[in-house]
N, C-alpha and C positions, 0 to 999 in steps of 0.2 A: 683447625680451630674455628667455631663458629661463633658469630657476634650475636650472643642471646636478647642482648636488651634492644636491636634489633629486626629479631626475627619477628615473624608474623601469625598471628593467630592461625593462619592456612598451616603452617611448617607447624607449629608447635598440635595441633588438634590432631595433623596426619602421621603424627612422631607420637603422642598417644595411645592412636588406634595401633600402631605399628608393634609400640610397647606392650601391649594388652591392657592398657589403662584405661576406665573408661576415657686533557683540549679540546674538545669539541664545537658542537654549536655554541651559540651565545648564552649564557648563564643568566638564569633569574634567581639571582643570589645577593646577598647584604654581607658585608666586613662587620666584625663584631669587635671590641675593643676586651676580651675577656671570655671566657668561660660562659657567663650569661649575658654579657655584658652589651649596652646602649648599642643598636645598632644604627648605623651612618644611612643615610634617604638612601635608594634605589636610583641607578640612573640607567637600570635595564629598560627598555624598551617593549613593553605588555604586548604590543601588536605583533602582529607575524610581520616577517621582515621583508618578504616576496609575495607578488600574489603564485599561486598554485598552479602548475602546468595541467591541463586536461587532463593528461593520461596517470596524472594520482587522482583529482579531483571525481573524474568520472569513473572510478572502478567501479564492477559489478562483480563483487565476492561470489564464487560458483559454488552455496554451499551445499555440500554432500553430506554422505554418511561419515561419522567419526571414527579413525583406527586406534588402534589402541597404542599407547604411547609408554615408555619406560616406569616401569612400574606399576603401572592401574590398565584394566581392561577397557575395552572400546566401552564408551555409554548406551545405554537404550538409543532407541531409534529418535525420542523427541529433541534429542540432541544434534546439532550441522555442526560441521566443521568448516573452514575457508580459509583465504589467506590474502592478505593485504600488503600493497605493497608500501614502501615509505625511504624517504629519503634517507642514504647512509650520514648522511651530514646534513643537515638541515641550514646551513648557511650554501649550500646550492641545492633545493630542490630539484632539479631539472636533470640532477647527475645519476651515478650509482645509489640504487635503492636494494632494499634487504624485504625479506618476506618475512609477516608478522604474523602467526596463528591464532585463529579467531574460535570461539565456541559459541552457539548461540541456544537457546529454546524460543520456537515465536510464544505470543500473548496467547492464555487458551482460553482466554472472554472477549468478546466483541468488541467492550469498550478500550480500545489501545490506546493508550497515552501515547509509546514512543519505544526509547531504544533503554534500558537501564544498563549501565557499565558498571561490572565489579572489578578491584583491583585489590586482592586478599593482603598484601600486603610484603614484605618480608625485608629488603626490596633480592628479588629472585624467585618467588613463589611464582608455581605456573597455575595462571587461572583457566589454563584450559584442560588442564588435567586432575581441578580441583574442584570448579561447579557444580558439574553436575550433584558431586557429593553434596552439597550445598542449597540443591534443589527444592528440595521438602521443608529447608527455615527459612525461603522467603514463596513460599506456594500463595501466600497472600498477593505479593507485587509481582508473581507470574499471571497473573488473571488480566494484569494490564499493562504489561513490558515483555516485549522480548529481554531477558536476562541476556548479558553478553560478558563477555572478560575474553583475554585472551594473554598469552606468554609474552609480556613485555621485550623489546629488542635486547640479545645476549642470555636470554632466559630459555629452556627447556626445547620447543620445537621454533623458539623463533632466534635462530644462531646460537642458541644456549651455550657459554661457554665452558670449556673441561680444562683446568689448569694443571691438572696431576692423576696419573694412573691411581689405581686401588691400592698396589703393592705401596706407595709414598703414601697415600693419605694413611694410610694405620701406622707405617714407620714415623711419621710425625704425631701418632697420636704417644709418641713414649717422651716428645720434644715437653717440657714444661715450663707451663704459660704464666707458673708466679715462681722465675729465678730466685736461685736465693746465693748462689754464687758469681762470681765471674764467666765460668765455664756455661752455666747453665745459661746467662744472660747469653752471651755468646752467641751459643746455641741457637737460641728461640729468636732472637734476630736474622739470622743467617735462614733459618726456616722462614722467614717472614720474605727475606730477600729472593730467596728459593721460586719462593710461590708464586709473587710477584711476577717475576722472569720466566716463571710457567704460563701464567696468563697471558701476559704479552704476545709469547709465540702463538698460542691458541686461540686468541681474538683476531688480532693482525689488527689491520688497520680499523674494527671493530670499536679498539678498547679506547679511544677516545671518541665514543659518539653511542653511550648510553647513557649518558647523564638521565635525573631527571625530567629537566627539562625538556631535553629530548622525549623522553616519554609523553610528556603533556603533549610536544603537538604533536605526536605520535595520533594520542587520543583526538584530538580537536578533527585530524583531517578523516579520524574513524567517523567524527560524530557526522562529519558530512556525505561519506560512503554511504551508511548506515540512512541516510536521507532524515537525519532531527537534525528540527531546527534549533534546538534547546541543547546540552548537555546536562543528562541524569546521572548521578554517579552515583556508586556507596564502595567509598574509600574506608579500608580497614587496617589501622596500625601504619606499617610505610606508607600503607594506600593511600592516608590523609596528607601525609607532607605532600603525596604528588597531586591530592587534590586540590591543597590551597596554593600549591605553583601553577595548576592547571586555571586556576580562579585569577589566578593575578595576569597569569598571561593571556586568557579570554575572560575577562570580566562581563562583558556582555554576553557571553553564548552559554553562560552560567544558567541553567534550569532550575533544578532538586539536586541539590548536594547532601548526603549526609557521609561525617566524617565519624568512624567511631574508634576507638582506641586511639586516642591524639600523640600524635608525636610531638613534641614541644619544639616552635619552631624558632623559638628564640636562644635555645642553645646552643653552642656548637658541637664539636667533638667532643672535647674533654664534659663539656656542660649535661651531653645526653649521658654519658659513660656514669658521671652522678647522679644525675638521675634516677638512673636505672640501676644501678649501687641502694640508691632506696626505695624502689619501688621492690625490688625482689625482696628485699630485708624485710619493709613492711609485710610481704607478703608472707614470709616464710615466719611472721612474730605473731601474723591471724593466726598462720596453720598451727604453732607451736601453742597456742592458748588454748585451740579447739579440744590439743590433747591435754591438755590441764596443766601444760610445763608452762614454767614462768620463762618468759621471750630472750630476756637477758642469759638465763643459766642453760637454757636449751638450743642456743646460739653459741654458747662458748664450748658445750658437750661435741656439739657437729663440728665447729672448728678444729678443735681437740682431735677429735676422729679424723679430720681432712689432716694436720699433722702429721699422723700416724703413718697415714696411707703412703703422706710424700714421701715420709723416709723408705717405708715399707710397702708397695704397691701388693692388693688382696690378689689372691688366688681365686677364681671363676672354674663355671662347669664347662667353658667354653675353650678352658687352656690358656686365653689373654689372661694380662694380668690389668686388672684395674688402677690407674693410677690418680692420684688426686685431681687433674685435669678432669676425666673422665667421668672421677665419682663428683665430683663438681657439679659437671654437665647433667648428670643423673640427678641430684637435686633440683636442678633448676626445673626442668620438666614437668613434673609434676604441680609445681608452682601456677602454673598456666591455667589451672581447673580446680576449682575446690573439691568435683567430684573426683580425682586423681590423687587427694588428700594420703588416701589408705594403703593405696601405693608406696609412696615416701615412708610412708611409717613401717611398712613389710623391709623394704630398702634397706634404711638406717639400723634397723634390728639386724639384719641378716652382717649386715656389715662391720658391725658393732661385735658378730661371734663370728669375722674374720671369713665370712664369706660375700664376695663382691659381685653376686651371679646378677641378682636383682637390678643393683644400681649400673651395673654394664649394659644389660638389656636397656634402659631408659638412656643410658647415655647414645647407645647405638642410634635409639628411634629416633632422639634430637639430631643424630648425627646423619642421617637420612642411612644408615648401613644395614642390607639387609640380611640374610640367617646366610645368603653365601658368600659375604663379605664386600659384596655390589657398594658403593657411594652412591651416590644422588649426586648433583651438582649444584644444588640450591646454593650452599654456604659459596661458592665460587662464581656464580653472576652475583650472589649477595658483596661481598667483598668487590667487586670488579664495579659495581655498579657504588656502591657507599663512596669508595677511594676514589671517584670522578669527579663527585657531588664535593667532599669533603676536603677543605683546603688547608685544616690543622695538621700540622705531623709535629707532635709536643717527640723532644729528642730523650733518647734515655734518660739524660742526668733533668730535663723537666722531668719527666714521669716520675724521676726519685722524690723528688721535690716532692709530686702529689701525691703521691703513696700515704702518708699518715692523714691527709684528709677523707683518702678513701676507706682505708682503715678503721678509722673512727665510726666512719658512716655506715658501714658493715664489717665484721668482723670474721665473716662467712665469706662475703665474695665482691671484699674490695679490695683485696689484691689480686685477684683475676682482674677487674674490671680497670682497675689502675693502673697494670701492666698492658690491657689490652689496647690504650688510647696511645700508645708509643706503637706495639707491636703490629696492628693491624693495617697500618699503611704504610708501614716502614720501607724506604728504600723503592716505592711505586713505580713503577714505568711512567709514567702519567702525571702532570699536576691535576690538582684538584679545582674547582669551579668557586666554590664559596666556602664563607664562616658559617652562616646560616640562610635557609632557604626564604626567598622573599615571596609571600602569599601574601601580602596587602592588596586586596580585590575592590577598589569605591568604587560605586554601581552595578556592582556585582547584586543580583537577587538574594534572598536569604538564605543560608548554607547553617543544614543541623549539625551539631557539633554534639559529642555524646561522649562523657567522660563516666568511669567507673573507679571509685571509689580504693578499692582495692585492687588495682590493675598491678603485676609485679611491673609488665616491660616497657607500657610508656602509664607512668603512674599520673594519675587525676589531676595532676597542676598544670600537667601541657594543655587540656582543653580549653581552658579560662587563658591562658598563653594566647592559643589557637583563633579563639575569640577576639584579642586583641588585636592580633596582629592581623585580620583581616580586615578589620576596619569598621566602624560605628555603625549602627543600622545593618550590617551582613552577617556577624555570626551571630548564633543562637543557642545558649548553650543547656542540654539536657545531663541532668547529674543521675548516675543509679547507684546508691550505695552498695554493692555489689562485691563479690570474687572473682579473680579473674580475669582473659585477657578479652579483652571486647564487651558488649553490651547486648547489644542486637541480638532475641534470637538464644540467650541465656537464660530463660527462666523466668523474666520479670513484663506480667503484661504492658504494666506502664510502658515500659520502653519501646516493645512493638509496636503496642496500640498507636504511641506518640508518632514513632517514625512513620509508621504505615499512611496515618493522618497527612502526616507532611507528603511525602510520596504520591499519595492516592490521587489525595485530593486539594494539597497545596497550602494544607492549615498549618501556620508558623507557629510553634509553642512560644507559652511566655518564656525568655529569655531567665535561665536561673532556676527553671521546674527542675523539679526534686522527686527522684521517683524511691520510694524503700526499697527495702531487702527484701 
């Protein structure tokens, strides 16, 4: 089961191409009194809590040629690979440390700013196995940053975690994730407990020390490796919740932040899970008008059809049987790109005459599964990593409770999204760190914030959130009426042009700019 609302612009773009479409440390976290609800002051501590032993502070990354990693081939040569060390626990630095994989390209102009850090997003996206593809939509801020990212602690080459064989993950894909019995509820809990208890043994002592907190000063002690004295970011989708905790917890070492795809940070669990109930909705009510169906009757025909399927799971060229889960997942996908529109619509047709071939490929590519039946393990540091961060576990009989409000709010895919706020941390190994993430940054320099319009998986109202919660005079917020998930880098000069400004050359847009379609 993967948590789409989410995943991150990295997963969903590479699940496209794939489709053929175009306990731990200490917590920088707030208690929330609700769903969105007023959150209580911070009595986290922003500053590092030690100063830093030599032998992390003074590393010299030995970067080399990059190998090729699970699923994608070695990069060109303008690409280095390395590996940084970091504290397993960051309440003793000085202890057991974990090796972090790093990717870099140096600046290919003269004039270098410094070090630029991507984090795509997801949380479990490896950015070291995803930049380079990513190279040619920011070849503007290569002329004066080394580009860097690299696979966050519990992610792909840096301990990446595997909570379950191949043969379980596809038997769990027949488990179904909107019960409608007692058996099936059952069921889909017991797989939740399952997985849990898989992670566990696979991380070890691992699974309570990738918060994201941890992450942040994962980054911070990068940013002093790396020899900046500033921190540059471009956080995308999860990438911004760990930017504006990276901001709260070094407010001063804050450079160029731009955050785009905002995750709304004053949500919590249940509050994102809504969200994202209407942000896909809104999204799939664009795509439905583009084809000339009115949103409401085109919404209740796909419903209709997801029905069908549950009683009745489609027959595919592949032998699987498609089951509403699955053909779910395959909706959602497409959602992510306007240009993927055409997709969806080949999809729903084909399935509509009772053939599921289409929408199983798109669910696959979401699913990271490849033509030999391979997993990826994104969705399992994503989960491993969410369920540390997140301290809601709403029990079955809440989640009943919420079910007709999500319902309401989609009719498509809010009982996925309302079942999945019980089911996906159910029964953890692990407590969780916060309600919601605390990014309040004062004197923090100015941090761009870029909200889209039409975003299905963190929709347009977390930016202006985003902005809030950072704090007066720090965020900035840039509006693109758009499709889609991200901004940056889509199509719309404004938005480049704007970021690149900020980036380049340190020009803060007026707060509130408005870029069109």
């Amino acid at each position: 089961m993967a948590r789409w609302g989410r995943w991150t612009a990295l997963v969903a773009a590479a699940a496209l191409l794939t489709a053929g479409c175009g306990g731990g440390s200490s917590g920088s976290g707030k208690e929330s009194t609700g769903t969105t609800g007023t959150a209580k002051p911070s009595t986290a501590d922003p500053a590092p809590r030690a100063v830093l032993p030599s032998s992390l502070t003074s590393q010299k990354p030995g970067w080399g040629h990059c190998k090729a990693t699970a699923g994608s081939v070695a990069p060109s040569s303008e690409w280095q690979c390395a590996t940084l060390k970091v504290p397993l626990d960051w309440a003793k630095p000085g202890g057991t440390t974990i090796p972090l994989a790093l990717i870099r390209a140096k600046a290919t102009g003269s004039d270098r700013i410094g070090s630029l850090l991507f984090n795509f997003g997801g949380p479990g996206g490896s950015g070291v196995g995803y930049l380079p593809s990513y190279g040619a939509t920011v070849s503007a801020l290569r002329e004066h940053y080394d580009v860097v990212s690299w696979d966050p602690r519990g992610v792909g080459a840096s301990e990446g975690v595997r909570c379950r064989g191949d043969k379980a993950i596809q038997a769990a894909e027949d488990v179904d994730a909107t019960p409608d019995t007692r058996a099936e509820e059952k069921a889909y809990f017991q797989d939740a407990t399952d997985f849990g208890k898989g992670c566990a043994k696979a991380a070890g002592k691992l699974m309570a020390h990738v918060s994201t907190t941890d992450t942040a000063r994962d980054m911070d002690l990068m940013r002093q490796v790396l020899g900046d004295r500033k921190m540059h970011y471009f956080g995308i989708s999860y990438g911004t919740e760990l930017g504006g905790v990276y901001a709260h917890l070094f407010p001063k070492n804050v450079g160029r932040l731009v955050l785009d795809a905002v995750v709304d940070p004053s949500a919590d669990s249940v509050g994102h899970a809504l969200n994202q109930t209407r942000g896909f909705q809104r999204a799939l009510d664009d795509y439905l008008t583009s084809t000339g169906q009115d949103p409401k009757q085109g919404s209740r025909k796909i419903a209709d059809l997801l029905q069908r399927i549950d009683a009745k799971p489609l027959s595919t060229s592949s032998g699987r049987k498609l089951t509403q889960t699955l053909a779910l997942t395959g909706i959602v996908l497409p959602l992510y790109s306007k240009e993927s529109w055409p997709s969806l619509t080949s999809a729903l047709d084909s399935a509509r005459e009772g053939d599921g071939s289409e929408l199983l490929t798109l669910a696959d590519g979401y699913n990271d599964r490849d033509a030999s039946g391979h997993y990826g393990t994104t969705t399992h540091s994503q989960r491993v990593i969410s369920c540390l961060d997140d301290k809601q576990r709403p029990t079955p009989e809440q989640t009943r409770k919420l079910l007709p409000e999500f319902e309401k709010t989609s009719p498509v895919f809010g009982d996925f999204m309302g079942w999945d706020t019980a089911g996906w941390c159910h029964d953890w190994p692990v407590a969780g760190e916060y309600d919601t993430p605390e990014v309040s940054a004062p004197g923090a320099a100015p941090i761009q914030v870029v909200g889209n319009t039409g975003d299905p998986a963190t929709p347009y109202e977390g930016a202006r959130k985003m902005v809030d919660e950072l704090g007066k005079g720090v965020g900035v917020e840039l509006t693109w009426k758009g499709e889609g998930h991200g901004a940056y880098g889509s199509g719309s000069d404004c938005v480049d042009s704007t970021v690149n400004a900020y980036l380049l050359k340190g020009t803060v847009p007026r707060d509130g700019k408005v870029c069109g379609s």
